[in-house]
N, CA, C and O atoms as CSV, one atom per row, in Angstrom:
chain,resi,resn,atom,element,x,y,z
A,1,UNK,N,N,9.221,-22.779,34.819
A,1,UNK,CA,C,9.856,-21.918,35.805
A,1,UNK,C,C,11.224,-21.422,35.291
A,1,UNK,O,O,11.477,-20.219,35.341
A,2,UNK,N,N,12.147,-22.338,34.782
A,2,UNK,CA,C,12.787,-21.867,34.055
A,2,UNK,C,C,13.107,-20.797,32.960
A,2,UNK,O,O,13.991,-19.943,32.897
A,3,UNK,N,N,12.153,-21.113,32.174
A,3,UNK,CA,C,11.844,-19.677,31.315
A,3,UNK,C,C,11.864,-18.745,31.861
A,3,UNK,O,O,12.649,-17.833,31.604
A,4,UNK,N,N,10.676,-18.711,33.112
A,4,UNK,CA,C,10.270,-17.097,33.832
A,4,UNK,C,C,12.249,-16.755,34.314
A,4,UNK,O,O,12.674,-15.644,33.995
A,5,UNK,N,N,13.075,-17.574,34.905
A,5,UNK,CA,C,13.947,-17.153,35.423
A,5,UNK,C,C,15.255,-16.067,34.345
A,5,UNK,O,O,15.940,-15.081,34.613
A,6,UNK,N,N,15.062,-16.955,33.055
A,6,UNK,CA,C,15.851,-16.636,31.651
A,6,UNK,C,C,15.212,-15.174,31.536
A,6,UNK,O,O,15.954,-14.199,31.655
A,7,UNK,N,N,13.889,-15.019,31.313
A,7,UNK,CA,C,12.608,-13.407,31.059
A,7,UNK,C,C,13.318,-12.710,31.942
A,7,UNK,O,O,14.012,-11.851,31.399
A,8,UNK,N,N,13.417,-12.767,33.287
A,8,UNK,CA,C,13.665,-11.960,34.267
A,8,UNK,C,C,15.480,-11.420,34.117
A,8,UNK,O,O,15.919,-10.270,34.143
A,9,UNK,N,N,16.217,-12.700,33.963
A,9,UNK,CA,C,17.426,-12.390,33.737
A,9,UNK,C,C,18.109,-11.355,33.112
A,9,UNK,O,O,18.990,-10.562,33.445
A,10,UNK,N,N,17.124,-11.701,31.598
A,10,UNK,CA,C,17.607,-10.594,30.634
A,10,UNK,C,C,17.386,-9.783,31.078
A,10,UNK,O,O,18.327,-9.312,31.715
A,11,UNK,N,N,16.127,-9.022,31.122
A,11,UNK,CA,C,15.386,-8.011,31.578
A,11,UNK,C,C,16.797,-7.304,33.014
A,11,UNK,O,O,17.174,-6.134,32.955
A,12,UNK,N,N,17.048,-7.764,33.533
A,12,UNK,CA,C,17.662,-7.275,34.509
A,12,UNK,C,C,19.326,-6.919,33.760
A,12,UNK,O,O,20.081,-6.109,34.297
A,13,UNK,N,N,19.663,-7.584,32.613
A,13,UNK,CA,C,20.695,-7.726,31.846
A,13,UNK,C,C,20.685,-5.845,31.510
A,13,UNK,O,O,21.532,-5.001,31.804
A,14,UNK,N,N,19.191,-5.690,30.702
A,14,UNK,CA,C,19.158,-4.999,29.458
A,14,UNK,C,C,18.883,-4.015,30.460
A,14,UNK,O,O,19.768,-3.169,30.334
A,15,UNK,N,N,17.989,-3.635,31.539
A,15,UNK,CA,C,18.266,-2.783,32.791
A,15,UNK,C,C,19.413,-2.220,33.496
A,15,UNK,O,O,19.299,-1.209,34.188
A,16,UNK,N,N,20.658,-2.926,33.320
A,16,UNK,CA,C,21.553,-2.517,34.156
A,16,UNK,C,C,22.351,-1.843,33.288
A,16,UNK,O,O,23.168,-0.993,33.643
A,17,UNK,N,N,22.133,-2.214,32.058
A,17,UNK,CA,C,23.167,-1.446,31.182
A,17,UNK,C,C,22.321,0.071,30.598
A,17,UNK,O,O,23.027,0.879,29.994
A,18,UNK,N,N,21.380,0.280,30.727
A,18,UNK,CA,C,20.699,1.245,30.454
A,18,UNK,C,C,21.469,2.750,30.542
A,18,UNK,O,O,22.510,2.660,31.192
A,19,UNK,N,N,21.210,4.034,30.064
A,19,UNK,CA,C,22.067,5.108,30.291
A,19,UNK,C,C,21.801,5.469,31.716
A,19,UNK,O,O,22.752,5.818,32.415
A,20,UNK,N,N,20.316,5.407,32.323
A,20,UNK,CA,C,20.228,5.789,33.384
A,20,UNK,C,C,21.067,5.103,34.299
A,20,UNK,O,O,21.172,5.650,35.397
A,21,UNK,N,N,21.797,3.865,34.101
A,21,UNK,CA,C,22.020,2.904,35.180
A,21,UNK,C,C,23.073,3.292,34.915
A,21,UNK,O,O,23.510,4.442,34.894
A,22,UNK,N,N,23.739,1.934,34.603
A,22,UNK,CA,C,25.673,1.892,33.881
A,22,UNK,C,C,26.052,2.333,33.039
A,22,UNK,O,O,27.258,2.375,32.793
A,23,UNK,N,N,24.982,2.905,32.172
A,23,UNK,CA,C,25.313,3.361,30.757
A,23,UNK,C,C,25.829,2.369,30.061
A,23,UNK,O,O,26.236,2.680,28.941
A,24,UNK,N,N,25.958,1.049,30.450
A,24,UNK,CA,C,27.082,0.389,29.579
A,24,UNK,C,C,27.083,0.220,27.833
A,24,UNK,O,O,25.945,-0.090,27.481
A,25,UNK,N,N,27.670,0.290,27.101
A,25,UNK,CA,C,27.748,0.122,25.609
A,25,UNK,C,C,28.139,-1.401,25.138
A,25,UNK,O,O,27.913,-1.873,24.024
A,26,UNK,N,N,28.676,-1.958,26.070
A,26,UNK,CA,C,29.473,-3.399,25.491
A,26,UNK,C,C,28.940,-4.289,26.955
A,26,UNK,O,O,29.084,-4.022,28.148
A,27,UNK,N,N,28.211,-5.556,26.182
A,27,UNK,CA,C,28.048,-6.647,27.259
A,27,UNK,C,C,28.469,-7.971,26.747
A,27,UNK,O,O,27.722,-8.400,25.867
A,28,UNK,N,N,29.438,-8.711,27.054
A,28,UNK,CA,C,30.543,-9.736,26.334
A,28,UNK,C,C,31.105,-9.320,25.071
A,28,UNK,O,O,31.035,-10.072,24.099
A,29,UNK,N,N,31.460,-8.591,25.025
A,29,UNK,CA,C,32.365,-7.888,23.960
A,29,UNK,C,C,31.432,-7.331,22.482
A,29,UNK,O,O,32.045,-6.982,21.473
A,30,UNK,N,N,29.515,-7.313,22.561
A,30,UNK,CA,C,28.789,-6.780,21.581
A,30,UNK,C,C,28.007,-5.745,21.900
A,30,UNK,O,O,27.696,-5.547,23.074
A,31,UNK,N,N,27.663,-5.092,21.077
A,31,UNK,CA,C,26.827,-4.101,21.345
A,31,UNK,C,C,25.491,-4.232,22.658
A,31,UNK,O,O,24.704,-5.177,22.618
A,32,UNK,N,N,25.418,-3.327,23.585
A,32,UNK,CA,C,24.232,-3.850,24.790
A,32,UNK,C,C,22.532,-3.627,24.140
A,32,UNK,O,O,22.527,-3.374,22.936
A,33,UNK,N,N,21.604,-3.673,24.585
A,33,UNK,CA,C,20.441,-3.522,23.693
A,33,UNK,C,C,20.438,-2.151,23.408
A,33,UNK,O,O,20.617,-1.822,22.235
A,34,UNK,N,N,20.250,-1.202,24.348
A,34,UNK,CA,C,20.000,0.549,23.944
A,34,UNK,C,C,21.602,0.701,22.628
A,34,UNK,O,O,21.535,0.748,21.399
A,35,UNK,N,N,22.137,0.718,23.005
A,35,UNK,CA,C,23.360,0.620,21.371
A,35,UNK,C,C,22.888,0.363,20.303
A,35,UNK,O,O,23.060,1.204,19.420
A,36,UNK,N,N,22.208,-0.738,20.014
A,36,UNK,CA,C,21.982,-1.426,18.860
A,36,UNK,C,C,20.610,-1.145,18.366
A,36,UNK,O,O,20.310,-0.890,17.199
A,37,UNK,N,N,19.468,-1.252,19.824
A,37,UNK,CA,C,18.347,-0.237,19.378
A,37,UNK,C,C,18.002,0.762,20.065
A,37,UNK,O,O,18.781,1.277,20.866
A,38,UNK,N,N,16.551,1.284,19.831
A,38,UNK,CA,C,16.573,2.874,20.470
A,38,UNK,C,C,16.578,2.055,22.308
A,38,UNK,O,O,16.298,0.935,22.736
A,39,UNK,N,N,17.003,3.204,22.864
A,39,UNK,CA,C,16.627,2.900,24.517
A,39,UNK,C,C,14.769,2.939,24.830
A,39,UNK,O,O,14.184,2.220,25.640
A,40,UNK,N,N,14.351,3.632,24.235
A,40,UNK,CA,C,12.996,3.388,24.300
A,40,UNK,C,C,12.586,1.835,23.851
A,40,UNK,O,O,11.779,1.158,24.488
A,41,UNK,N,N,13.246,1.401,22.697
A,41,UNK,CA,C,12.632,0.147,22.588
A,41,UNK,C,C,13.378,-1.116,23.739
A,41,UNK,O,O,12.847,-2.097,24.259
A,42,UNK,N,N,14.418,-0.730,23.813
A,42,UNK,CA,C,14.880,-1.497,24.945
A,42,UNK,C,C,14.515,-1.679,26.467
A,42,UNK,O,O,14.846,-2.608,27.204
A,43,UNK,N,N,13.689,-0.478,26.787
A,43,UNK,CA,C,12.741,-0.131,28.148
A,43,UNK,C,C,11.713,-0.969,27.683
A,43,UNK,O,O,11.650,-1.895,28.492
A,44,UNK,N,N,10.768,-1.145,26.683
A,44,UNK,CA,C,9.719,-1.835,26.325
A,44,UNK,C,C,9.744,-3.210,25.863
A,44,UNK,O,O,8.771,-3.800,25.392
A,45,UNK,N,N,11.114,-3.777,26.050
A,45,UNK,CA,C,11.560,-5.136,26.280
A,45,UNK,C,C,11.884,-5.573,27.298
A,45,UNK,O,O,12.049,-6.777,27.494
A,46,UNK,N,N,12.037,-4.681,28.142
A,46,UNK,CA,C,12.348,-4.849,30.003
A,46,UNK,C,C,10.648,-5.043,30.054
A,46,UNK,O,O,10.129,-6.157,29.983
A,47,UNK,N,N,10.049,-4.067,30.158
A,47,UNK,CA,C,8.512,-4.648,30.405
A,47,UNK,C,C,7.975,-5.447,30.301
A,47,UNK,O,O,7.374,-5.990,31.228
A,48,UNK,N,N,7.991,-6.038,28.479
A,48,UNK,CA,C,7.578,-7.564,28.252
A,48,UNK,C,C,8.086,-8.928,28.169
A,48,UNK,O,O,7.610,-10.048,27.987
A,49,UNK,N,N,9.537,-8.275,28.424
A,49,UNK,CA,C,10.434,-10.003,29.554
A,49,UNK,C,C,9.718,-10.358,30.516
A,49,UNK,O,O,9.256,-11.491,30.652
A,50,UNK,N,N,9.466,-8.881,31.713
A,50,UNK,CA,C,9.073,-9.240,33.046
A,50,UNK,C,C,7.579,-10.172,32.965
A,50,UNK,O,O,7.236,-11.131,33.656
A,51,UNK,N,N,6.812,-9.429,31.764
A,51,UNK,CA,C,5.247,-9.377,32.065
A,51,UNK,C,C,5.098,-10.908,31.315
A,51,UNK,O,O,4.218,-11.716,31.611
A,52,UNK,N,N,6.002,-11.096,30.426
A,52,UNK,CA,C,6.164,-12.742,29.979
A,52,UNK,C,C,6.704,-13.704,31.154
A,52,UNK,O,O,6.440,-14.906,31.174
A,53,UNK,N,N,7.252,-13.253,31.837
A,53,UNK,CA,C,8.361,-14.025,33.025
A,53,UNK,C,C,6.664,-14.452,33.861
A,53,UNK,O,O,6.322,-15.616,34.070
A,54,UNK,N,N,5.914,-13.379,34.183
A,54,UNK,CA,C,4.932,-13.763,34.817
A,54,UNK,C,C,3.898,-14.922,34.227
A,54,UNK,O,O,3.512,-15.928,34.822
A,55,UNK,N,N,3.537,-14.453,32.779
A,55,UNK,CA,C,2.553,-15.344,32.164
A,55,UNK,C,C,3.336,-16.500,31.835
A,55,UNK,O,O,2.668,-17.358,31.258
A,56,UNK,N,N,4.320,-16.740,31.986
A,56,UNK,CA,C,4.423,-18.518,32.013
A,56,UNK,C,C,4.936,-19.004,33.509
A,56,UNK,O,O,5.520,-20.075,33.678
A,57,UNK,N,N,4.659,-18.131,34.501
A,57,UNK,CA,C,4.828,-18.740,35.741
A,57,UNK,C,C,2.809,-19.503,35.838
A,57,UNK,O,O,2.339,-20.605,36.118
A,58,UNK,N,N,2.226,-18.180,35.438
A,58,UNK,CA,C,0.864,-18.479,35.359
A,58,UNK,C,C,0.312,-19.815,34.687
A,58,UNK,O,O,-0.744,-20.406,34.917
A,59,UNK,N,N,0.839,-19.971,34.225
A,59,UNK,CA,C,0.458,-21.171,33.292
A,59,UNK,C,C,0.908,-22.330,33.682
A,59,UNK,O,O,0.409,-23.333,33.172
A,60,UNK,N,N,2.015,-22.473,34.736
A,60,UNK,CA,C,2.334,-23.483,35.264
A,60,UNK,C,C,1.245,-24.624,36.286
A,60,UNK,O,O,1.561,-25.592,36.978
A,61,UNK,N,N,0.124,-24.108,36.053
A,61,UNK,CA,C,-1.002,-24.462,36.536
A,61,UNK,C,C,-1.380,-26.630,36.199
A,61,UNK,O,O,-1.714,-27.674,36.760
A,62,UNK,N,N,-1.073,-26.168,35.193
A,62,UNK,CA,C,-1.050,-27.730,34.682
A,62,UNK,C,C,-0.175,-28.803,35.029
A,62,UNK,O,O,-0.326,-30.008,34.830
A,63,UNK,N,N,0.727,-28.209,35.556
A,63,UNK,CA,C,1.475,-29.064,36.413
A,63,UNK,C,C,1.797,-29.097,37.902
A,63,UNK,O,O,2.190,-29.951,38.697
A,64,UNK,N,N,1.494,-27.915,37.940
A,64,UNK,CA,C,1.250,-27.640,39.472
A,64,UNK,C,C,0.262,-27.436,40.620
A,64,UNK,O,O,-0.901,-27.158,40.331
A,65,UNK,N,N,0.580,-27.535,41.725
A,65,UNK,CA,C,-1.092,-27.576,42.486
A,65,UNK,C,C,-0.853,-25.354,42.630
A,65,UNK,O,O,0.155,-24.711,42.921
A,66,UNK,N,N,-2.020,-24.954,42.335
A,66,UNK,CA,C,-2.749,-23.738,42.164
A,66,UNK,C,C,-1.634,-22.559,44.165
A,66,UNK,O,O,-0.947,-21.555,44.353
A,67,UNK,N,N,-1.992,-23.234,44.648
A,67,UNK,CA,C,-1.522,-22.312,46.083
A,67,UNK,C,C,0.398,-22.262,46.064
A,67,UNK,O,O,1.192,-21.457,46.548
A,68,UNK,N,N,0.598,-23.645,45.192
A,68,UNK,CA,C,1.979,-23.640,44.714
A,68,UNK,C,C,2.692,-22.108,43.893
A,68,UNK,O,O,3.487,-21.218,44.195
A,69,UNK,N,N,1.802,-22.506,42.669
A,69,UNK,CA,C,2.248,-21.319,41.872
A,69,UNK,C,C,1.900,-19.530,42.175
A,69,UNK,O,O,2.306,-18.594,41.485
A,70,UNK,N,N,0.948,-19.447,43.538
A,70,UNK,CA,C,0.826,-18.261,43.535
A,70,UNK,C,C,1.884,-17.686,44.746
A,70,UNK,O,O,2.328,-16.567,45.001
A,71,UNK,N,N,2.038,-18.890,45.290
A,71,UNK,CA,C,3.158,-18.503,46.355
A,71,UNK,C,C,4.799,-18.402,45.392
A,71,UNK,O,O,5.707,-17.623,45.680
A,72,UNK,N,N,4.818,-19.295,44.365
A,72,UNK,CA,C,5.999,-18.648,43.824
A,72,UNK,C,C,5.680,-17.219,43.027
A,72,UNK,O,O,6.291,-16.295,43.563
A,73,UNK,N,N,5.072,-16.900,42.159
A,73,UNK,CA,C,4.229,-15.751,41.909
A,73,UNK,C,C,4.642,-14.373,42.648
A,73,UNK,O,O,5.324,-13.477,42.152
A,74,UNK,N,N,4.191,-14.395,43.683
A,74,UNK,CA,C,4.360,-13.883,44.916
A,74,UNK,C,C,5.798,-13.630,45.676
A,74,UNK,O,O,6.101,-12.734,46.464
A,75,UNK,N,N,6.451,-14.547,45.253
A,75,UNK,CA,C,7.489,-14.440,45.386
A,75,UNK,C,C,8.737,-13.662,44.126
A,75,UNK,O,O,9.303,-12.646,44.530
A,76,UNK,N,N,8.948,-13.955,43.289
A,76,UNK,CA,C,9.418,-13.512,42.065
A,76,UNK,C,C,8.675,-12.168,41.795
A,76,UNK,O,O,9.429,-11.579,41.020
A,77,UNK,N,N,7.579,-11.364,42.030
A,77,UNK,CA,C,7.289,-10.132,42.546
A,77,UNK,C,C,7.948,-9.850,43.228
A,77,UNK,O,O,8.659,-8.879,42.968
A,78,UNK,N,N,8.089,-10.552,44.517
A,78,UNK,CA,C,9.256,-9.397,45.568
A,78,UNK,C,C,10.429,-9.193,44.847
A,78,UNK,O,O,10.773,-8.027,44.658
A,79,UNK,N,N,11.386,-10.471,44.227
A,79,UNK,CA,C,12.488,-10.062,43.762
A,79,UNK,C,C,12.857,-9.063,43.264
A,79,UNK,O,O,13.767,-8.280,43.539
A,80,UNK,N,N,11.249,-9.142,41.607
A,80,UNK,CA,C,12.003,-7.748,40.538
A,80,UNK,C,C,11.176,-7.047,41.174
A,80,UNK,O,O,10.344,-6.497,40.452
A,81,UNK,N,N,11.058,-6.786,42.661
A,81,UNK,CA,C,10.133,-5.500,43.088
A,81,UNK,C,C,10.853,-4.565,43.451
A,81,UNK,O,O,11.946,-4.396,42.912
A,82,UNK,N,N,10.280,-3.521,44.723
A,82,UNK,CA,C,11.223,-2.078,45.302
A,82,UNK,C,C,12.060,-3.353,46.298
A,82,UNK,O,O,13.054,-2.763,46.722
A,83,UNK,N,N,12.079,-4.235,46.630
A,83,UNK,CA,C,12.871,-5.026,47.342
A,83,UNK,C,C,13.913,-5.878,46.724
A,83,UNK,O,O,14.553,-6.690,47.392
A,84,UNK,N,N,14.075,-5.712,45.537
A,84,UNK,CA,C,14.689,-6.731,44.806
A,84,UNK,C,C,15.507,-5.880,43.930
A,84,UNK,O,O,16.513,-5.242,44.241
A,85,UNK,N,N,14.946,-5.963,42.828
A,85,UNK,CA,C,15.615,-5.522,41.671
A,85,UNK,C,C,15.772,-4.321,41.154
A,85,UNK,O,O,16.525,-4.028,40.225
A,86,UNK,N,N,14.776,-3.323,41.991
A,86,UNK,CA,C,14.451,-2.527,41.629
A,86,UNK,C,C,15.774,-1.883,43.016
A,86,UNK,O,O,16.587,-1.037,42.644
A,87,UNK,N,N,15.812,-2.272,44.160
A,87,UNK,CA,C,16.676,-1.943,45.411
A,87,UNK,C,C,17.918,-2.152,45.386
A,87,UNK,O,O,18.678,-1.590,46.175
A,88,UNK,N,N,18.490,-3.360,44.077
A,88,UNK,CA,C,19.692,-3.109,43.860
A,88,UNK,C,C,19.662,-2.434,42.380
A,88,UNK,O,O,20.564,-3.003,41.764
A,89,UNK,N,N,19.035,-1.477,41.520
A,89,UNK,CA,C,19.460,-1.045,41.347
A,89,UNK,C,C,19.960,0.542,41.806
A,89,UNK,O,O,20.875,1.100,41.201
């Protein structure tokens, strides 16, 4: 669960600084991802943070009982959803 939270983090990191968003150029005093690489490849690392954030919530199966993990699932969708992440930005 942890992991998925780190996937999502960035992802929301490398999102906010985007040109469409903040534009930002500097995040703790280094270059932000679109700076350093293209913004296209940095949009296609927002995708596969999120879509990784999911596949190891999925997998939490082995330790967890099954109605557990789809209700968190389910939940962490709303966040980076039009209600979440997507609503503050």
């Amino acid at each position: 669960c942890a992991k998925a939270v780190e996937y999502l983090h960035t992802a929301s990191l490398i999102l906010d600084d985007l040109p469409a968003q903040d534009n930002a150029t500097l995040r703790r005093g280094k270059p932000t991802n679109h700076m350093q690489f293209k913004e296209s490849t940095s949009q296609l690392a927002i995708v596969g943070l999120i879509a990784e954030a999911f596949s190891s919530l999925s997998t939490m199966n082995k330790r967890f009982d099954s109605e557990i993990i789809c209700t968190l699932i389910e939940y962490v969708a709303e966040i980076v959803g039009h209600r979440g992440l997507c609503f503050g930005q």
